[in-house]
C-alpha beads as a LAMMPS data file, in Angstrom:
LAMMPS data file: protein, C-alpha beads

69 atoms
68 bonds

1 atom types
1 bond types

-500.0 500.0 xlo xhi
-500.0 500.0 ylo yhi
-500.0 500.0 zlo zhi

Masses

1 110.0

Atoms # bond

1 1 1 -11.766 1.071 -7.907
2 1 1 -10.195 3.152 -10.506
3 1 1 -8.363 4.773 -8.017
4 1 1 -6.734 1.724 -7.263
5 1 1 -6.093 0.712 -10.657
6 1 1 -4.324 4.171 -11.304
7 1 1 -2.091 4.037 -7.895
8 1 1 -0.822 0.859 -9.549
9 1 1 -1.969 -1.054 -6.967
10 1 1 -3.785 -3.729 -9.154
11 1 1 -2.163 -6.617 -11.698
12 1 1 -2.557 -9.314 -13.270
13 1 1 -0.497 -12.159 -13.623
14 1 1 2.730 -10.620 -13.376
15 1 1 1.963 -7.256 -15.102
16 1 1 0.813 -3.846 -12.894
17 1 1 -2.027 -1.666 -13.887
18 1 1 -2.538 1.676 -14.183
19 1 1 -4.977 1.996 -17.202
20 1 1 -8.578 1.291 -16.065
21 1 1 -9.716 0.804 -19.458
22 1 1 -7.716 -2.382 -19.897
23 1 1 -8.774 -5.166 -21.526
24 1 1 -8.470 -8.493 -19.926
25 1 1 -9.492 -12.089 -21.314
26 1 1 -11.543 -13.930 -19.989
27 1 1 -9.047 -16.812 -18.917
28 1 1 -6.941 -14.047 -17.498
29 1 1 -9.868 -12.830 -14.825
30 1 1 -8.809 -15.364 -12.046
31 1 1 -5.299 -13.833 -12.228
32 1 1 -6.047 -10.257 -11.211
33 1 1 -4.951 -9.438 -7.920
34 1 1 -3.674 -6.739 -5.944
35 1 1 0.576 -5.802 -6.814
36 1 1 3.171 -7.292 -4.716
37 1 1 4.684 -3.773 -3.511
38 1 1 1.243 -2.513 -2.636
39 1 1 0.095 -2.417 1.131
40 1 1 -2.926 -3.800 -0.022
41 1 1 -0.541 -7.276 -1.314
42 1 1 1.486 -7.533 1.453
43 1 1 4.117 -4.426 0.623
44 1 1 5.304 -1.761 3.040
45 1 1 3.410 0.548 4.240
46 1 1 2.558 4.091 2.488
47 1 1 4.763 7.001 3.342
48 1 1 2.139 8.734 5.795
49 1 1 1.735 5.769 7.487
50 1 1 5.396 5.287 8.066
51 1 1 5.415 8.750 9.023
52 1 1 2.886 8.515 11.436
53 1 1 4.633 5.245 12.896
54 1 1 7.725 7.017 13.279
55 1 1 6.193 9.984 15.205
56 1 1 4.278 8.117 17.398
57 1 1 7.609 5.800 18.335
58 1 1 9.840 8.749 19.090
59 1 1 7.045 10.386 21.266
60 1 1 6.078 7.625 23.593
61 1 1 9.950 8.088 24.888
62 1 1 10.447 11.282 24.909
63 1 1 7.177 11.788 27.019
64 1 1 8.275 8.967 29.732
65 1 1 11.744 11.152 30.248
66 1 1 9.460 14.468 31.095
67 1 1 7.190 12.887 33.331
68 1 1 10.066 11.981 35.583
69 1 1 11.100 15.733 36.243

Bonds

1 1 1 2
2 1 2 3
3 1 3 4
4 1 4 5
5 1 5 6
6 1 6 7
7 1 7 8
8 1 8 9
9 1 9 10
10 1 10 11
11 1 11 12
12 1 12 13
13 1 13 14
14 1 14 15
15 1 15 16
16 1 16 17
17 1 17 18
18 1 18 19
19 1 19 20
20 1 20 21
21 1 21 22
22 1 22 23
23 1 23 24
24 1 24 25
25 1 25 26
26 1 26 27
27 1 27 28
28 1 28 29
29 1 29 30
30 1 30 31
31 1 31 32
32 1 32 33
33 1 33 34
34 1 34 35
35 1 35 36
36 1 36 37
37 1 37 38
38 1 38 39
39 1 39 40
40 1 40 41
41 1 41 42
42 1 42 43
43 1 43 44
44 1 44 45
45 1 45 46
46 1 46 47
47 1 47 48
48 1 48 49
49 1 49 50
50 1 50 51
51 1 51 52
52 1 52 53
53 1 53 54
54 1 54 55
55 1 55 56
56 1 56 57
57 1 57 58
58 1 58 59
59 1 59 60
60 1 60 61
61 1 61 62
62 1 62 63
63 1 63 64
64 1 64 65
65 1 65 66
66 1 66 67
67 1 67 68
68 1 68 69
C-alpha cells in the first residue's frame, strides 16, 4: 500500500497523495479513493504497458506480410 500512496496513485476528495503518513479525519475516510489519472481510477495506461501494446500491434502485421513470401 505505501507504494501506492507514494506513486500518487491514492486521494482523497480531490487532493493526491504521496505522503503515507497522512493524517485523515475520520469524516474524510469514505472519500479516499484511487486518483483520476491513475490506471488503477480509470486513467491511461502506464508507459510499459503502452509500450508493450504498441509492440505487439506493429508485430502482428509485419509477421502476416512475411508469411506470404
Amino acid at each position: 500500500m505505501p507504494v501506492l500512496i507514494r506513486q500518487r496513485h491514492i486521494r482523497v476528495r480531490k487532493q493526491v497523495m504521496n505522503i503515507a503518513s497522512f493524517f485523515v479525519h475520520l469524516d474524510s475516510q469514505k472519500h479516499i479513493d484511487f486518483s483520476l489519472r491513475s490506471p488503477y481510477g480509470g486513467g491511461r495506461p502506464g508507459r510499459v504497458k503502452r509500450r508493450n501494446a504498441k509492440k505487439g500491434q506493429g508485430g502482428a502485421g509485419a509477421g502476416d506480410d512475411e508469411e506470404e513470401d
